[in-house]
C-alpha positions as CSV (number, residue, x, y, z in Angstrom):
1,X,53.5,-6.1,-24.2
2,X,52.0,-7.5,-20.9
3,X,53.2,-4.3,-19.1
4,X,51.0,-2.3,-22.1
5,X,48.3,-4.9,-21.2
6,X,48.0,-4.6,-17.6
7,X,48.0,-0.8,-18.1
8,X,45.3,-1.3,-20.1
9,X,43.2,-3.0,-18.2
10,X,44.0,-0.6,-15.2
11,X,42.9,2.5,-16.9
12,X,39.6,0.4,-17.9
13,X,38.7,-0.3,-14.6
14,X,39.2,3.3,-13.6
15,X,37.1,4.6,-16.4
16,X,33.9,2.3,-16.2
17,X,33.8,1.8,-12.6
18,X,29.8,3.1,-13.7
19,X,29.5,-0.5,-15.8
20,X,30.9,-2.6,-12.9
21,X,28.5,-1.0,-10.3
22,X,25.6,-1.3,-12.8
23,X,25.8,-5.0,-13.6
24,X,26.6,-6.0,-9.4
25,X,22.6,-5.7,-8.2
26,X,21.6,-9.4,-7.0
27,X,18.4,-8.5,-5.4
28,X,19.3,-11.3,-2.6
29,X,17.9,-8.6,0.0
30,X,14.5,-8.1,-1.4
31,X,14.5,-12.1,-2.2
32,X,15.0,-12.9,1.2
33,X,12.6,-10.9,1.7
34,X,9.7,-12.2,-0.2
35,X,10.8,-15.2,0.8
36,X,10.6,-15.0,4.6
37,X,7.3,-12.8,4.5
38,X,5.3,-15.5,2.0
39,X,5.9,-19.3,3.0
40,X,5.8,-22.0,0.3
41,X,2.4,-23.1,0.8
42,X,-0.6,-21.4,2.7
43,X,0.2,-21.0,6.7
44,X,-2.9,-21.1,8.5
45,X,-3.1,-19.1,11.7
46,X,-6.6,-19.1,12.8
47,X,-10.3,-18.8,12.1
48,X,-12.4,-16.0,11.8
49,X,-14.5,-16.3,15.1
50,X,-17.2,-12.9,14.3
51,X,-17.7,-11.1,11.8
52,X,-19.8,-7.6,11.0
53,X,-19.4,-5.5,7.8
54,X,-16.3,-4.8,7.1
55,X,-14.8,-5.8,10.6
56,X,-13.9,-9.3,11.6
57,X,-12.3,-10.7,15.0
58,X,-10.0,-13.8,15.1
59,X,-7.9,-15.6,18.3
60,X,-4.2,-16.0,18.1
61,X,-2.0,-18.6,19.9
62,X,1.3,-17.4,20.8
63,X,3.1,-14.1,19.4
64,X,0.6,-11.5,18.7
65,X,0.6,-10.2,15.1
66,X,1.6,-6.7,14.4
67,X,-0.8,-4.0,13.5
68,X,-0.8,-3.4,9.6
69,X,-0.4,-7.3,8.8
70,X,-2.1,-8.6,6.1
71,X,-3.7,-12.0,6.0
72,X,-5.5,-14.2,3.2
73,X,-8.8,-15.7,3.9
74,X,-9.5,-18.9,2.6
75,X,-13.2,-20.8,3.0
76,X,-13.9,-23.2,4.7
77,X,-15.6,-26.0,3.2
78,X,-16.2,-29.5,4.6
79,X,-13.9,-32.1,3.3
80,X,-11.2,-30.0,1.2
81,X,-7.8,-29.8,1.9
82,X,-6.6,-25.8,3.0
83,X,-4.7,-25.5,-0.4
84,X,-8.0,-26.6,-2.4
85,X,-9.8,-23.9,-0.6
86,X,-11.0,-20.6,-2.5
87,X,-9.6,-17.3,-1.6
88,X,-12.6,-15.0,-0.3
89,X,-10.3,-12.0,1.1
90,X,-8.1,-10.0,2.7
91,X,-8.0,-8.6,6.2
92,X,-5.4,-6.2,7.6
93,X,-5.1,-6.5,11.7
94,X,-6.3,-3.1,13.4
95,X,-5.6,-3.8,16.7
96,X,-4.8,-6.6,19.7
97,X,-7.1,-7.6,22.6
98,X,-5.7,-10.2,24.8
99,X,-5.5,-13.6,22.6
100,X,-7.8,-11.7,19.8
101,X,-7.1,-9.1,17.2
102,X,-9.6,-6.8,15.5
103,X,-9.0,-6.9,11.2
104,X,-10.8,-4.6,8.4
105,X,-11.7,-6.1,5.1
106,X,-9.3,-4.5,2.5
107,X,-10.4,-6.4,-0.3
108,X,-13.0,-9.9,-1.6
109,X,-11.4,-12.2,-3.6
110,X,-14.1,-14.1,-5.4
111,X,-17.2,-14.8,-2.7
112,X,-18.0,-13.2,0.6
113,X,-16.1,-13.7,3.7
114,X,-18.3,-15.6,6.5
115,X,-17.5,-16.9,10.2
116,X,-15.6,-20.2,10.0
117,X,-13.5,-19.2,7.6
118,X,-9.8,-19.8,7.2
119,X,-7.3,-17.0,7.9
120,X,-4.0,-18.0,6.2
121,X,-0.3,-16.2,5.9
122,X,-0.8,-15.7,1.7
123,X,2.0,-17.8,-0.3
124,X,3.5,-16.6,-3.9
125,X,1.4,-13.5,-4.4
126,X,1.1,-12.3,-7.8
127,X,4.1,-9.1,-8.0
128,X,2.9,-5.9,-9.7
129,X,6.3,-4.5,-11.3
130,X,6.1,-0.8,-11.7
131,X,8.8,1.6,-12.7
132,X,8.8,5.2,-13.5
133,X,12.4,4.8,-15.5
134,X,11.9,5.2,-19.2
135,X,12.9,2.7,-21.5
136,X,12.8,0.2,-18.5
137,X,13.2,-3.1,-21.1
138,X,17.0,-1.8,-21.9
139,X,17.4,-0.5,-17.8
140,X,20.0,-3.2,-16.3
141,X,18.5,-3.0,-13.0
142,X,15.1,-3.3,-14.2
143,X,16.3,-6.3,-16.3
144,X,18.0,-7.8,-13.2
145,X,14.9,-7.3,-11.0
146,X,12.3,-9.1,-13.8
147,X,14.5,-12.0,-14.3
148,X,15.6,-12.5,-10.8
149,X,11.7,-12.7,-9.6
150,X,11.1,-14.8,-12.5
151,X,14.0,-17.0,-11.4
152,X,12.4,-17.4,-8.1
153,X,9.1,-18.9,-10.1
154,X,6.9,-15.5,-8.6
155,X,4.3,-14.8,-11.0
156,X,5.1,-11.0,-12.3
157,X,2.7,-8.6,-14.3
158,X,4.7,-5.4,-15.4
159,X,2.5,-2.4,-14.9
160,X,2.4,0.3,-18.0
161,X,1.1,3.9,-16.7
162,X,0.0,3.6,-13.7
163,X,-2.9,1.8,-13.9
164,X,-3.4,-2.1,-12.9
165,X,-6.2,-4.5,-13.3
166,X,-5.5,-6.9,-10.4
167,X,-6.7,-10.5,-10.3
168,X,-9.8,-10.5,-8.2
169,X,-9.2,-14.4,-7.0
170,X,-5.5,-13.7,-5.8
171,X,-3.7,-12.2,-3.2
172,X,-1.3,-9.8,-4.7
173,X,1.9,-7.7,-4.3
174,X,3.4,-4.2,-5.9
175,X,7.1,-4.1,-6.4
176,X,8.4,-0.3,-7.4
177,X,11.5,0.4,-8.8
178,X,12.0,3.8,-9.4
179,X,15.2,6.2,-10.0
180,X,16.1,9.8,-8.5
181,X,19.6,11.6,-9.1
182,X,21.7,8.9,-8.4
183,X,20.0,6.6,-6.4
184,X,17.5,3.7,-6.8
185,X,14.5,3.0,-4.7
186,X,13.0,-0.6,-4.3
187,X,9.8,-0.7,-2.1
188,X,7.3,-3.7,-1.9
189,X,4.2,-2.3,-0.8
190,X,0.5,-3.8,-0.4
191,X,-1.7,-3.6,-3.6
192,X,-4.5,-3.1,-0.9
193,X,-3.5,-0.6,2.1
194,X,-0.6,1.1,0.2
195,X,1.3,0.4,3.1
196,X,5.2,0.3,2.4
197,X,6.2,-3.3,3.7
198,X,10.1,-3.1,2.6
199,X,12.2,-0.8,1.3
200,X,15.9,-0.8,-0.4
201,X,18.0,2.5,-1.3
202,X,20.6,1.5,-4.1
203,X,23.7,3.7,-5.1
204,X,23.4,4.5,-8.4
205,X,26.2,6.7,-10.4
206,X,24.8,6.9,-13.8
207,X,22.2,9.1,-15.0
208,X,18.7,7.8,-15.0
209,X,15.9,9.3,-17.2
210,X,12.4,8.9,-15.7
211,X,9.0,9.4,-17.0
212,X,7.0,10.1,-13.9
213,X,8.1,11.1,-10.5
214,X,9.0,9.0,-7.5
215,X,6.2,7.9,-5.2
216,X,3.6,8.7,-8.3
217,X,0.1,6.5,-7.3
218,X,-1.0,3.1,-8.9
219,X,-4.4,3.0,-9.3
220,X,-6.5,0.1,-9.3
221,X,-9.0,-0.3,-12.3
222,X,-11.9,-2.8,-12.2
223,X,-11.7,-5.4,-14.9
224,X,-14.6,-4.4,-17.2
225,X,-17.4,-7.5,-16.5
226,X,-18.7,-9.5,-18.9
227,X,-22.7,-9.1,-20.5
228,X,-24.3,-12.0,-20.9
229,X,-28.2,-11.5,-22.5
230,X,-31.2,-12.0,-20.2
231,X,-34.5,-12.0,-20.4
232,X,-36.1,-8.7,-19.9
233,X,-37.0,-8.0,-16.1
234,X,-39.8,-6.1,-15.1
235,X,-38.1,-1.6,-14.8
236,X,-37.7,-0.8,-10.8
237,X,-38.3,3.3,-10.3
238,X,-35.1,5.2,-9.7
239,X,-34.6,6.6,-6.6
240,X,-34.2,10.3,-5.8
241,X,-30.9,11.4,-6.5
242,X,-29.1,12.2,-2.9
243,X,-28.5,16.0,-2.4
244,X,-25.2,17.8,-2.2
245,X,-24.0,18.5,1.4
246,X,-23.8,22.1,2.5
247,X,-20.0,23.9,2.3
248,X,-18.7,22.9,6.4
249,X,-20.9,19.9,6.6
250,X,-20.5,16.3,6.8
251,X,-23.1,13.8,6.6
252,X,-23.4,10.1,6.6
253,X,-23.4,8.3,3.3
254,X,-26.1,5.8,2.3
255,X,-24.5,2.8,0.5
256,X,-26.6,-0.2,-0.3
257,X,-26.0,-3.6,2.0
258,X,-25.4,-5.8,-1.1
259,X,-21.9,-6.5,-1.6
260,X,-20.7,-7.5,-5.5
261,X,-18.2,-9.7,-5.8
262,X,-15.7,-7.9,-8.1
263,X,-12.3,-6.1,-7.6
264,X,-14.5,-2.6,-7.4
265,X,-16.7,-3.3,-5.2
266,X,-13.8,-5.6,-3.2
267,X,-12.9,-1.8,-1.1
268,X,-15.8,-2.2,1.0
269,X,-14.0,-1.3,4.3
270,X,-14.2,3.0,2.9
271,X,-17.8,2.0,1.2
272,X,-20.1,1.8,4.3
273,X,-20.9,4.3,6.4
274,X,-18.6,7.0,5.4
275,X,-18.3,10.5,6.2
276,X,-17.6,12.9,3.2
277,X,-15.4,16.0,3.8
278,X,-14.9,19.3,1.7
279,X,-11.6,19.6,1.1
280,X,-9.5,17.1,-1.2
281,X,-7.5,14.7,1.1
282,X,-5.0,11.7,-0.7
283,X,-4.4,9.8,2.3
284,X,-6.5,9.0,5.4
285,X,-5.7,6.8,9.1
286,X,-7.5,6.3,12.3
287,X,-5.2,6.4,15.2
288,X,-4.8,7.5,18.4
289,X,-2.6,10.8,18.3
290,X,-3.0,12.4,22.0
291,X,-3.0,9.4,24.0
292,X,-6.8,10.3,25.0
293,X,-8.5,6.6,24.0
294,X,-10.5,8.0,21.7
295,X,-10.1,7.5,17.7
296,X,-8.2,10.9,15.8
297,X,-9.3,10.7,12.0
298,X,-5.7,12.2,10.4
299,X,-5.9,13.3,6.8
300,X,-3.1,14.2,4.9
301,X,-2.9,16.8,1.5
302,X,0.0,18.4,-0.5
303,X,-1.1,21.4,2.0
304,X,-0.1,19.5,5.4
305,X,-2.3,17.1,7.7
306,X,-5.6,17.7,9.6
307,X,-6.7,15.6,12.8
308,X,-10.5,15.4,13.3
309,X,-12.8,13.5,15.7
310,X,-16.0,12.0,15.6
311,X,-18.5,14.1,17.8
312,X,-23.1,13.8,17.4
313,X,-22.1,11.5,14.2
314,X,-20.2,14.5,12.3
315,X,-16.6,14.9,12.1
316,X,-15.1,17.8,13.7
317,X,-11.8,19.5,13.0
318,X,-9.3,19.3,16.3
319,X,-5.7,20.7,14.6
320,X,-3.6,20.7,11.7
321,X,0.1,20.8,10.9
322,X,1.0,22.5,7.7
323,X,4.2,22.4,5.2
324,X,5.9,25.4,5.2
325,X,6.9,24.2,1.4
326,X,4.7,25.0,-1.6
327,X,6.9,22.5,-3.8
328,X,5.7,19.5,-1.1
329,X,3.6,16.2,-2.6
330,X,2.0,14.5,-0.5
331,X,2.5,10.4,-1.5
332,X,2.4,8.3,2.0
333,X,0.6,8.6,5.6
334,X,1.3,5.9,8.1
335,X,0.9,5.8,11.8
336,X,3.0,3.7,14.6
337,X,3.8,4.3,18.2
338,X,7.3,4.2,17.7
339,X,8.3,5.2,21.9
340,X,5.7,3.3,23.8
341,X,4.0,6.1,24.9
342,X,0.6,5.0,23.9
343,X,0.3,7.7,21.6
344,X,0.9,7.0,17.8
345,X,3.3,8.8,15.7
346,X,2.4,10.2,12.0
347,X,5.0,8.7,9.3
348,X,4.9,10.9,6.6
349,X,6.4,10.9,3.0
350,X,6.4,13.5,1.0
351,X,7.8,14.4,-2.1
352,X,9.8,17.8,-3.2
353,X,9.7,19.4,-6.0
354,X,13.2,20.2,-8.0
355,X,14.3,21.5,-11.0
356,X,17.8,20.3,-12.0
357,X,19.5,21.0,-15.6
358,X,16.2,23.2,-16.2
359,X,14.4,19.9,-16.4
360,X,11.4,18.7,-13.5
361,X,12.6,16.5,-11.1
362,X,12.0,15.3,-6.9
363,X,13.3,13.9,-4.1
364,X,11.7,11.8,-1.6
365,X,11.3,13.4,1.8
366,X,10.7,11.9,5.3
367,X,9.2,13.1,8.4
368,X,8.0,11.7,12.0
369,X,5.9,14.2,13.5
370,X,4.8,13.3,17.7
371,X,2.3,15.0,19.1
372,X,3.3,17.3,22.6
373,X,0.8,19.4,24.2
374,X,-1.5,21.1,22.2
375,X,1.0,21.0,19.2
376,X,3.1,18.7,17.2
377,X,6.7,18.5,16.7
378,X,9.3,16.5,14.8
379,X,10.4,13.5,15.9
380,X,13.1,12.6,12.5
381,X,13.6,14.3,9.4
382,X,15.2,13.8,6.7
């Protein structure tokens, strides 16, 4: 009988080495994570020293912060205590200068950021859970993911769709868990820039059935505000309507000064002074991709990616690179000198089309493309 027993349980473990696997993810990696990239309470680093538009400048002691970082910007009001201060924003650093570093405005959290204020490392942001597994509440890993952020008291609002209404008076985090043919992907990005800020590929036997592809976007919806009666106001005459630009041409947008302090109108960094292009583009930098000092605007389609410059206020087409792939979607455009060489290098992520078991599927795609001469070339691939 305990010979028939162990047998048993040997021919068990052989058979459901699937359930074992299944029930093993912890999550300690992405915890450690969180937890070494948001501090318990508000850090502060500096002050913002000038500020115009969308742009801001700040001085740093010690260790420069990277390019891409995101800070919180608290106010600065006399007399209250840094944690009693309200948020007003969030900056992501452009670039360093000696002991100061250049920020945009990616978003304004509740009132207008001014000179003085505090610029803080943010502290339990809110996490945006999205998946695109189907039937995610009976999903193990899904499960284990919720309850483990819950566990570490992170305030989590699962995303349905694809749509999120973020809080306009906190900083705030996306978390994606999404499924391919036997793999799992867990990326934390920024709810602001998109940028990816970790990533996790997770071994997964079992079959998992998805409702969306990998890498599909989120996109931000303004909560709807609230109408409060007032008297009647005196009617203001509408002005013109603006006119359509001519097919080739680009000209210079005119957006009103006035800033409203809601979660649509918080993108002010793309709202002033834009330039409007033709063609449909998903994801846009400003980098330096030829080493010549002056600013490459890189755009990026399901097509491939086109550099322009800005020349007489218009912007004018320099090169392109295209995909030699008609099943290519385009998800992710990020830019990084990766060699030193002074010249940044376009981090691309695409995804590929599939069709496995005659039903739609993808896989993700990777690509590091360096420009050489008059051309670029690969610098990774996967």
């Amino acid at each position: 009988m305990k010979r028939e027993s162990i047998a048993l349980l040997i021919i068990l473990f052989f058979l459901c080495p699937l359930c074992v696997k299944a029930s093993t993810l912890k999550w300690d990696t992405l915890t450690n994570f969180l937890e070494s990239r948001f501090p318990p309470t508000f850090k502060k680093i500096s002050q913002i020293k000038e500020k115009y538009k969308d742009r801001v400048v700040f001085r740093f002691k010690g260790k420069a912060p990277k390019r891409g970082t995101e800070y919180l910007v608290l106010s600065a009001e006399p007399n209250v205590p840094l944690y009693l201060q309200r948020p007003a924003g969030v900056i992501r650093v452009e670039s360093i200068f000696g002991e100061e570093a250049l920020a945009q405005v990616m978003a304004v959290l509740g009132q207008k950021i001014a000179v003085g204020d505090n610029i803080v490392v943010p502290s339990a942001p809110v996490i945006y859970l999205y998946t695109n597994i189907k039937d995610k509440d009976v999903f193990e890993p899904y499960q284990s993911l919720r309850d483990k952020l819950l566990e570490k008291n992170y305030e989590v609002v699962e995303i349905k769709g694809n749509k999120v209404i973020p809080a306009t008076d906190r900083y705030g985090i996306v978390i994606r868990l999404e499924g391919g043919k036997n793999y799992l992907v867990c990326k934390v990005q920024s709810l602001y820039s998109k940028d990816t800020l970790f990533a996790q590929t997770i071994k997964y036997p079992q079959a998992i059935a998805t409702e969306a592809p990998v890498g599909q976007n989120i996109i931000l919806a303004a909560r709807q505000p609230v109408v409060v009666p007032t008297a009647p106001t005196v009617p203001v005459t509408q002005a013109p309507p603006a006119t359509t630009p001519q097919a080739g041409t680009f000209r210079q947008a005119q957006v009103p000064s006035s800033t409203v302090s809601d979660f649509k109108k918080a993108m002010a960094s793309v709202e002033h002074n834009f330039y409007r292009v033709r063609e449909d583009y998903k994801r846009f930098v400003i980098c330096e991709v030829d080493g010549d000092r002056t600013p490459d605007f890189v755009f990026l389609n399901d097509r491939g990616i086109f550099r322009y410059t800005l020349h007489d206020n218009q912007l004018e087409y320099i090169d392109k690179y295209t995909f030699n792939n008609n099943d290519i979607v385009a998800l992710h455009l990020h830019t990084m000198d990766l060699d030193g060489d002074g010249k940044d290098e376009l981090i691309v992520t695409l995804a590929e089309k599939l069709i496995v078991l005659d039903k739609k599927d993808s896989r993700l795609v990777s690509l590091i493309l360096t420009h050489e001469g008059t051309a670029y070339a690969p610098m990774a691939n996967q």
